[in-house]
VEXKEDREN-524245 format. One record per residue (C-alpha): residue in three letters; x, z, y. Coordinates in steps of 0.02 Angstrom, whole numbers. Layout:
N
@r = ALA; X = X; Z = Z; Y = Y;
...
END
This chain:
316
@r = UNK; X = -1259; Z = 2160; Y = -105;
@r = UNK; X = -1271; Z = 2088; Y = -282;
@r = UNK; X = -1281; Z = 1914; Y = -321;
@r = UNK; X = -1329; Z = 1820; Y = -457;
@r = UNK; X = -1217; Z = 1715; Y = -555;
@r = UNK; X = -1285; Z = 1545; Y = -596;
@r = UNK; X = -1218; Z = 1334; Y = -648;
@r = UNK; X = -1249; Z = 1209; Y = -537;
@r = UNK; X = -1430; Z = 1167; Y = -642;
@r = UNK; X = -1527; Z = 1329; Y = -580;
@r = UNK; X = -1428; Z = 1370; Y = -428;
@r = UNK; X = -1566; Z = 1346; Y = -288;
@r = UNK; X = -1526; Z = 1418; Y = -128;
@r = UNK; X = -1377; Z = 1450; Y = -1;
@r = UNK; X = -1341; Z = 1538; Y = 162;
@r = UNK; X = -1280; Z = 1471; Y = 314;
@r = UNK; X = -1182; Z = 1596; Y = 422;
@r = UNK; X = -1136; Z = 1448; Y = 557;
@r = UNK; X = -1108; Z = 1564; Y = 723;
@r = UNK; X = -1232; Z = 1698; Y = 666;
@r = UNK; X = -1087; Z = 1837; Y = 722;
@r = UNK; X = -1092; Z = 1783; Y = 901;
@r = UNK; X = -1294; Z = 1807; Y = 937;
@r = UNK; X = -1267; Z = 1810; Y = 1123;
@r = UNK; X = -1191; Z = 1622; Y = 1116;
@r = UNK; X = -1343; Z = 1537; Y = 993;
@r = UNK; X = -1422; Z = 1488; Y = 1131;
@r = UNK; X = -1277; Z = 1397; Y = 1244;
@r = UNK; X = -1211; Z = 1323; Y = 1084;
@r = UNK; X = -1377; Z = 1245; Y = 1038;
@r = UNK; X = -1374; Z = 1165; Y = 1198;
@r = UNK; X = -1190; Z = 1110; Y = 1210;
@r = UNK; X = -1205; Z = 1043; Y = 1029;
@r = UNK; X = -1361; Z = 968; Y = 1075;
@r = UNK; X = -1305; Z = 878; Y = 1224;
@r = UNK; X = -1131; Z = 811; Y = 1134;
@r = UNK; X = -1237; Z = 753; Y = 990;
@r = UNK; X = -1362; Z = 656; Y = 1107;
@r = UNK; X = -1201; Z = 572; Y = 1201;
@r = UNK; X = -1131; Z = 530; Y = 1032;
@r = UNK; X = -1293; Z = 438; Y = 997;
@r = UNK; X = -1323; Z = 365; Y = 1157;
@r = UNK; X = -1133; Z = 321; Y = 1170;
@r = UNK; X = -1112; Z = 221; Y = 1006;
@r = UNK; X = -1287; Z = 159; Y = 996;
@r = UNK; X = -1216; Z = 76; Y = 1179;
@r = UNK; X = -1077; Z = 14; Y = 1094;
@r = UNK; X = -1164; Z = -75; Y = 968;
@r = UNK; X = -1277; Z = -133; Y = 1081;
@r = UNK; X = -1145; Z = -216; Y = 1177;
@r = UNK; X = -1040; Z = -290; Y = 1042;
@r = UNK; X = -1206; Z = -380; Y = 970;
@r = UNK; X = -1271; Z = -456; Y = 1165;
@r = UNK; X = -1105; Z = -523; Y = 1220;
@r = UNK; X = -1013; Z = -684; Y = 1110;
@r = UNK; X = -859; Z = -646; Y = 1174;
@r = UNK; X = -842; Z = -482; Y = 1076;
@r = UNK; X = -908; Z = -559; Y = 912;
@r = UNK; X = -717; Z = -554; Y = 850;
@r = UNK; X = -640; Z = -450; Y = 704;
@r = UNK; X = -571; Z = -328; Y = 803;
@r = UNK; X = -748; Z = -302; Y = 889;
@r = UNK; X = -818; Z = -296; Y = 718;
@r = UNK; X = -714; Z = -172; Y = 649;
@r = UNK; X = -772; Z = -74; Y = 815;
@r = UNK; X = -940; Z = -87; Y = 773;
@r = UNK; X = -921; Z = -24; Y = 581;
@r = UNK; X = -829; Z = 137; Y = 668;
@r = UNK; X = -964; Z = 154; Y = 799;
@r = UNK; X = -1108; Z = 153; Y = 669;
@r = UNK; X = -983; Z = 278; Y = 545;
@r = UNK; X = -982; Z = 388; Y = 712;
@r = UNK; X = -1173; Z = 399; Y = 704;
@r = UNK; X = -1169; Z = 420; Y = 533;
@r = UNK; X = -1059; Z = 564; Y = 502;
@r = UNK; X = -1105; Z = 645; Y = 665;
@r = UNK; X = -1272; Z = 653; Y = 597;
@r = UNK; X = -1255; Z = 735; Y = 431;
@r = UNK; X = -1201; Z = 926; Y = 497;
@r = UNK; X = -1263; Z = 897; Y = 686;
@r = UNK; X = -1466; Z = 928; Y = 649;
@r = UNK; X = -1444; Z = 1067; Y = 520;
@r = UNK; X = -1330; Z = 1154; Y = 641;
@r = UNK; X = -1442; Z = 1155; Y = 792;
@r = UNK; X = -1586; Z = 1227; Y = 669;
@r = UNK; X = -1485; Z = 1372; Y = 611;
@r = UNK; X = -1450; Z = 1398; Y = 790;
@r = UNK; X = -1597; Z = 1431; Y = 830;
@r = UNK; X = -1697; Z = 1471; Y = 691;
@r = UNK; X = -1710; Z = 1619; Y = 571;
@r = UNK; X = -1698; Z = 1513; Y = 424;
@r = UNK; X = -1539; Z = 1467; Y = 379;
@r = UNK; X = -1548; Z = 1434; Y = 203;
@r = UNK; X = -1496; Z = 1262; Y = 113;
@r = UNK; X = -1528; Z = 1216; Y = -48;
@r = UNK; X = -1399; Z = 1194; Y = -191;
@r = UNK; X = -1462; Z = 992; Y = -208;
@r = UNK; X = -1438; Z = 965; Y = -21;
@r = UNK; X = -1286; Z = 1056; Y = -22;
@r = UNK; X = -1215; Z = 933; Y = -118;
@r = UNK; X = -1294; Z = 796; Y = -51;
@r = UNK; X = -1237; Z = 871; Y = 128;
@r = UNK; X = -1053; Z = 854; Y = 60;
@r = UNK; X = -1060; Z = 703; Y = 2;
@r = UNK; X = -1090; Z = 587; Y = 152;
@r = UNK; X = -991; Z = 703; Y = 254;
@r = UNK; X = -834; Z = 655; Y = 145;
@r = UNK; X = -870; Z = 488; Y = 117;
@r = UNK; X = -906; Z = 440; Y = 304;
@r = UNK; X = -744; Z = 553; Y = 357;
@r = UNK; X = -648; Z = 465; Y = 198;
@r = UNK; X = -684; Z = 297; Y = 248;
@r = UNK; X = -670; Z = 320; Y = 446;
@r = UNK; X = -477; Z = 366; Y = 399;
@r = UNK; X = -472; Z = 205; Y = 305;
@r = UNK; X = -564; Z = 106; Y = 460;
@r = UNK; X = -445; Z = 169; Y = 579;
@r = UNK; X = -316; Z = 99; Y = 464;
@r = UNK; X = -375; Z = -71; Y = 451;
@r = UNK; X = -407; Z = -79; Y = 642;
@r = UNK; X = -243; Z = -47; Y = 650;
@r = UNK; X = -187; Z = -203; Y = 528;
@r = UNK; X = -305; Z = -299; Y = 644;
@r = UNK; X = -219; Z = -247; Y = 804;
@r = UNK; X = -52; Z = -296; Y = 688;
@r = UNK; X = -119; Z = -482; Y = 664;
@r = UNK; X = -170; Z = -483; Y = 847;
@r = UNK; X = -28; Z = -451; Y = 914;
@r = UNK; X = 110; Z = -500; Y = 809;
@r = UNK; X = 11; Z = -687; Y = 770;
@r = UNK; X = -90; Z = -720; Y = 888;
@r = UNK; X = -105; Z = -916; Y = 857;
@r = UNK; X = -143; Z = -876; Y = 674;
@r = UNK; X = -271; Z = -723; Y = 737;
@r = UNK; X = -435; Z = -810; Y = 671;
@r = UNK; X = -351; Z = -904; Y = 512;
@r = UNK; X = -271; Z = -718; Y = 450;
@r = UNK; X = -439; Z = -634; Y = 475;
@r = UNK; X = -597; Z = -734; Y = 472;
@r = UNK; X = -753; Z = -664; Y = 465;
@r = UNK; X = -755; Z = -637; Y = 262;
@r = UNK; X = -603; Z = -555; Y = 240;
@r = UNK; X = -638; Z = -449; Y = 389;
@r = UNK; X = -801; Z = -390; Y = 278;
@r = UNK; X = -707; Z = -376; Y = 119;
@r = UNK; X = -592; Z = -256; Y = 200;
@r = UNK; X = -725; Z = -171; Y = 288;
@r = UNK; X = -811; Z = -141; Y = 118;
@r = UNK; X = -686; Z = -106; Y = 26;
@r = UNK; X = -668; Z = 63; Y = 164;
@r = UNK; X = -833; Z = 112; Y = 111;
@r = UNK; X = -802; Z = 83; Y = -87;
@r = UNK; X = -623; Z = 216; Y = -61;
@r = UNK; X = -737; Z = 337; Y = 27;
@r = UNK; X = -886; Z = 350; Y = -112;
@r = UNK; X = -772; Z = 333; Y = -269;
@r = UNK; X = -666; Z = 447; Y = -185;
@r = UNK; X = -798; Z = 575; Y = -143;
@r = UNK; X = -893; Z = 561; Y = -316;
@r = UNK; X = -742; Z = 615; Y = -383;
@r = UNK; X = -726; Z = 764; Y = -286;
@r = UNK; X = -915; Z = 785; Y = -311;
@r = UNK; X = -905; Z = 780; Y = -506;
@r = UNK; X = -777; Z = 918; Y = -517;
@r = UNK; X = -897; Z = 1011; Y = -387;
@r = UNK; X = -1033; Z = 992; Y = -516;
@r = UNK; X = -949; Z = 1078; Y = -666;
@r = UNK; X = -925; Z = 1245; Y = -575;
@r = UNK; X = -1046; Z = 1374; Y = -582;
@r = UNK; X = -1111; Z = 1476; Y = -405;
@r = UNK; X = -1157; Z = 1627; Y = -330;
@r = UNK; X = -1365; Z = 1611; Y = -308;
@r = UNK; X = -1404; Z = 1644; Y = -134;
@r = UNK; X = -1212; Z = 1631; Y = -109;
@r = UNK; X = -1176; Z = 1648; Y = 83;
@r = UNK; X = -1067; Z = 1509; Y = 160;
@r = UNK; X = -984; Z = 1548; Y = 314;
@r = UNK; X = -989; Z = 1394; Y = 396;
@r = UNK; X = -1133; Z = 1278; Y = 486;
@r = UNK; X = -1123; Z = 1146; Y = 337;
@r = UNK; X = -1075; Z = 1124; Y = 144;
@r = UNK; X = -879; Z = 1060; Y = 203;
@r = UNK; X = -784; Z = 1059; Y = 38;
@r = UNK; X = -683; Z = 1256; Y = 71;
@r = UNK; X = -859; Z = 1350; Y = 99;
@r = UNK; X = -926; Z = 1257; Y = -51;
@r = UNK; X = -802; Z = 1318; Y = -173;
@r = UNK; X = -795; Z = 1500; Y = -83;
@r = UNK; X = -978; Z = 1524; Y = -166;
@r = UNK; X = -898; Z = 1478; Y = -313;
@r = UNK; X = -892; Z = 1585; Y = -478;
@r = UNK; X = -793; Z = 1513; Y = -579;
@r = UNK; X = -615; Z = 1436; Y = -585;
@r = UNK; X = -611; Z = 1308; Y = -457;
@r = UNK; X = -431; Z = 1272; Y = -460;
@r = UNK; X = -459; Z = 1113; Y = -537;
@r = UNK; X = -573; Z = 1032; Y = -414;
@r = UNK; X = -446; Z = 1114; Y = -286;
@r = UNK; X = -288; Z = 995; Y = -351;
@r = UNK; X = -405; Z = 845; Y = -373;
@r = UNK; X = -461; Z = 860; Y = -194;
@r = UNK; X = -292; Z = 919; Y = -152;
@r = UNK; X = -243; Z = 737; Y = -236;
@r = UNK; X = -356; Z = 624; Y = -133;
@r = UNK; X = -349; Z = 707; Y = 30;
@r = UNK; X = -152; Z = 681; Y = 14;
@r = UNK; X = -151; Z = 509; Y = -56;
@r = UNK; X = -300; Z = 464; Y = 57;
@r = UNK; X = -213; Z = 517; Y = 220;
@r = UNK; X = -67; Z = 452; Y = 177;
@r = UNK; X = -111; Z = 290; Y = 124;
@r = UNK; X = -210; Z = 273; Y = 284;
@r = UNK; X = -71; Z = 330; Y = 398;
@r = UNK; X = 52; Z = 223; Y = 309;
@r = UNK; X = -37; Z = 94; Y = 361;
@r = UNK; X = -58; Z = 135; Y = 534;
@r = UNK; X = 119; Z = 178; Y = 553;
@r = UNK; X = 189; Z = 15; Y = 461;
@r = UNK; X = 76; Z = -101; Y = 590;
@r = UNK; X = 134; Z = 2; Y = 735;
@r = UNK; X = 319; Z = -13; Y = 692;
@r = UNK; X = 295; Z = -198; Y = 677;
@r = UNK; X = 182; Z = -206; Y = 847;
@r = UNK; X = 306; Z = -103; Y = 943;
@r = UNK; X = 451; Z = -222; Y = 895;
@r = UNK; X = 367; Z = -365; Y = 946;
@r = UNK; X = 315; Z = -295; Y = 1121;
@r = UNK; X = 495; Z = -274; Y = 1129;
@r = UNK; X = 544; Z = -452; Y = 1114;
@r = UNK; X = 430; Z = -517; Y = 1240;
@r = UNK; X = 495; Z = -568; Y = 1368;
@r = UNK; X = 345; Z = -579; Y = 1496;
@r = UNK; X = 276; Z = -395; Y = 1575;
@r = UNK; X = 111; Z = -473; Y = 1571;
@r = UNK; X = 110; Z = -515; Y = 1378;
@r = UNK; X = 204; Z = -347; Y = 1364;
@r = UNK; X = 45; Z = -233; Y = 1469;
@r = UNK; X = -93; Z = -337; Y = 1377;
@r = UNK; X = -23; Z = -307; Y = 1220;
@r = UNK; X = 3; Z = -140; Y = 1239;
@r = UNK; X = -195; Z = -117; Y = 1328;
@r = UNK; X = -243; Z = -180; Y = 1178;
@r = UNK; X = -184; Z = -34; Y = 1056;
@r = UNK; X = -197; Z = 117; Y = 1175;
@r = UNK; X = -380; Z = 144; Y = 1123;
@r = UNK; X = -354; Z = 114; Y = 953;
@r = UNK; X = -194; Z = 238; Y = 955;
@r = UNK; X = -286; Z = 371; Y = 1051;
@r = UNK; X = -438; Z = 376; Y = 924;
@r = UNK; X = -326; Z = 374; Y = 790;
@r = UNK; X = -214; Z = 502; Y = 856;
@r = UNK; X = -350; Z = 628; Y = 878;
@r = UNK; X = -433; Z = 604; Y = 726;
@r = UNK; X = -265; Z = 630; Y = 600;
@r = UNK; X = -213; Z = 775; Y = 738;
@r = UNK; X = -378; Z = 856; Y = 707;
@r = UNK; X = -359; Z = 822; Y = 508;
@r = UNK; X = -207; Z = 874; Y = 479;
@r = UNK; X = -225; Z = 1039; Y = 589;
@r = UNK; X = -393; Z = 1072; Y = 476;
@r = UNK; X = -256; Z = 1045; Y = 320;
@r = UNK; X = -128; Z = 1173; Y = 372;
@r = UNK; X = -271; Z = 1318; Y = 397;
@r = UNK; X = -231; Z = 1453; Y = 272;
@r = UNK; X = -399; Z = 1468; Y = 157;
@r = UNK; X = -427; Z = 1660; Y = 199;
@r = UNK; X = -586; Z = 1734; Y = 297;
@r = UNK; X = -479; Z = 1779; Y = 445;
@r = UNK; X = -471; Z = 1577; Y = 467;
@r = UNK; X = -651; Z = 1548; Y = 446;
@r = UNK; X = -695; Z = 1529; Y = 623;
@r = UNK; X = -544; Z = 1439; Y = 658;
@r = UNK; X = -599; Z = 1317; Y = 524;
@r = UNK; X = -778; Z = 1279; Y = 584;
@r = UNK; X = -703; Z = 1253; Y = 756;
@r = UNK; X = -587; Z = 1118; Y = 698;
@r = UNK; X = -736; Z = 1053; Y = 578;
@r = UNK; X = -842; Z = 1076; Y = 725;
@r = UNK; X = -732; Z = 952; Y = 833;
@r = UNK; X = -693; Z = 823; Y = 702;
@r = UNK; X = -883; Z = 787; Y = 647;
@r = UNK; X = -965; Z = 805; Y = 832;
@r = UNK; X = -820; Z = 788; Y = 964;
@r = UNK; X = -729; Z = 651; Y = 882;
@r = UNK; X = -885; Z = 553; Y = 888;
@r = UNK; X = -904; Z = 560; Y = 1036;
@r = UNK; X = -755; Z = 533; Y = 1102;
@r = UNK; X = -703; Z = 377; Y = 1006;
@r = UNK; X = -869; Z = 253; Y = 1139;
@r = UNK; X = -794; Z = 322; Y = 1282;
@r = UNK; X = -630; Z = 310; Y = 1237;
@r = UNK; X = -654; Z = 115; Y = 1189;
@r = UNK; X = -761; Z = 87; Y = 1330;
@r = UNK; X = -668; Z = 167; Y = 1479;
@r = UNK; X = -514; Z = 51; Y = 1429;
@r = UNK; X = -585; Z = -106; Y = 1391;
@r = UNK; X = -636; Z = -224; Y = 1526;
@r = UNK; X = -755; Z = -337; Y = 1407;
@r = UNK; X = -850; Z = -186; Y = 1373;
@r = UNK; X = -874; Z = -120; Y = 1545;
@r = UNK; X = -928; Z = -290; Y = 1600;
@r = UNK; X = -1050; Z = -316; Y = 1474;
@r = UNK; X = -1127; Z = -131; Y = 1526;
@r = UNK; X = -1117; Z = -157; Y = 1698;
@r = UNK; X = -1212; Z = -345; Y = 1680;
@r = UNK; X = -1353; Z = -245; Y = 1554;
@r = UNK; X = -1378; Z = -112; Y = 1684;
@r = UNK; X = -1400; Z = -246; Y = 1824;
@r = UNK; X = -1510; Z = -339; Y = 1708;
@r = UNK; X = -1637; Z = -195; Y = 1703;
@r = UNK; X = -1625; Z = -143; Y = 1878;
@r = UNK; X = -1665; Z = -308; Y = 1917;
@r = UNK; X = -1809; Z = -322; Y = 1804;
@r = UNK; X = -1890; Z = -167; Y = 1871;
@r = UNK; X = -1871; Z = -215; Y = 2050;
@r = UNK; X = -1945; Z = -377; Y = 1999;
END
């Protein structure tokens, strides 16, 4: 097959392969993406929900919850739809605009998620390590400075890695074998010498993850030494309920990263890679309501007084 080489100005149209090779499993992925995508929503629309009926979570670390909740949505929503289409439709085209447009929230919400997780953890630092100085370290303005200053890291971040994405020139009708415009099937359409954008993105990923897990690791070190010293179990067991969640979420998120990382860039890993893509954009957002919600008893109680609420309401 020929293809036509074109810049970025007159390049119009790309292919999605997604899962195209396995025909006979369109159909039960469509619905298992479908139903995991429709949990997602359901499960951090629930969360929001919750945070904004009941006072007693309207603290910082409930905030911060809120922010990752709505980044869930957010990024879950940006390959999810295009990827049930192409399941399930012939057309599996995407043009070069939303291509690029595609890539850019993906990497920004996924950018500054990793930097969310981070501050959550500095939060759950402050929590536990001050307690009596909790709402003096983080009131309610330096709890949204730090919250936008996540979002400001991801877009500068990702325009960066846009702009160099922008200078190289494409294959027109180039076929990406993936289910969305992630940053490795972008440049495999690529024509021209992309080892520039490659180091700059090699550059922020690095810095950005670890930056972020410094972070996480330098509160932890300081939590864990200070659940050592207390003396009471009972301190000891709520202070450590109150950083399982936030460990778990974070724990899958940078395993799932850094696994996607370590893939060798060759077209024997290509499924490989839009499994772990796969999990990180639609699994991990689910995952992280549940996980947050199974383990915290403020949460459950708030859900279980909404339910009564309405079951009430209809009886009535």
């Amino acid at each position: 097959m020929a293809y036509e080489v074109v810049n970025q100005s007159s390049a119009t149209t790309f292919i999605l392969v997604g899962f195209s090779e396995y025909p006979q499993l369109q159909i039960p992925l469509f619905l298992l993406f479908l139903t995991i995508y429709s949990v997602t929503l359901m499960g951090n629309l629930g969360i929001l929900v919750v945070i904004k009926v009941n006072p007693k979570l309207h603290t910082p670390m409930y905030f911060f919850l809120s922010h990752l909740s709505f980044l869930d949505i957010c990024y879950s929503s940006v390959f999810t739809p295009k990827l049930l289409q192409i399941l399930i439709m012939e057309d599996r085209t995407i043009s070069f605009i939303g291509c690029m447009i595609q890539f850019f929230f993906i990497c920004t919400f996924v950018i500054t998620e990793m930097f969310m997780l981070a501050v959550m953890a500095y939060d759950r630092f402050v929590a536990v390590c001050n307690p009596l100085l909790y709402t003096v370290v983080m009131p309610i303005q330096f709890c949204a400075l730090l919250v936008a200053g996540t979002y400001m890291i991801g877009g500068l971040c990702t325009l960066i890695i846009l702009y160099t994405l922008l200078q190289l020139c494409y294959f027109e009708y180039g076929i990406i074998n993936h289910f969305g415009c992630e940053y490795s099937a972008v440049i495999s359409v690529s024509c021209s010498d992309s080892s520039f954008s490659q180091l700059i993105c090699l550059v922020i990923s690095i810095a950005s993850e670890f930056s972020s897990v410094l972070i996480t690791l330098a509160s932890y070190v300081f939590i864990v030494v200070t659940i050592i010293k207390m003396p009471s179990k009972g301190g000891l067991r709520k202070a450590f309920s109150t950083c399982t969640s936030h460990l778990t979420a974070i724990t899958i998120f940078h395993g799932i990263l850094l696994l996607l990382y370590c893939i060798p860039n060759s077209n024997s890993s290509r499924l490989f890679v839009k499994v772990a893509t796969a999990l990180y954009t639609i699994m991990i957002p689910m995952l992280n309501p549940l996980i947050y919600s199974l383990r915290n008893k403020d949460v459950k109680d708030t859900v279980r007084r909404l339910i009564s609420s309405k079951l009430h309401s209809h009886l009535t």
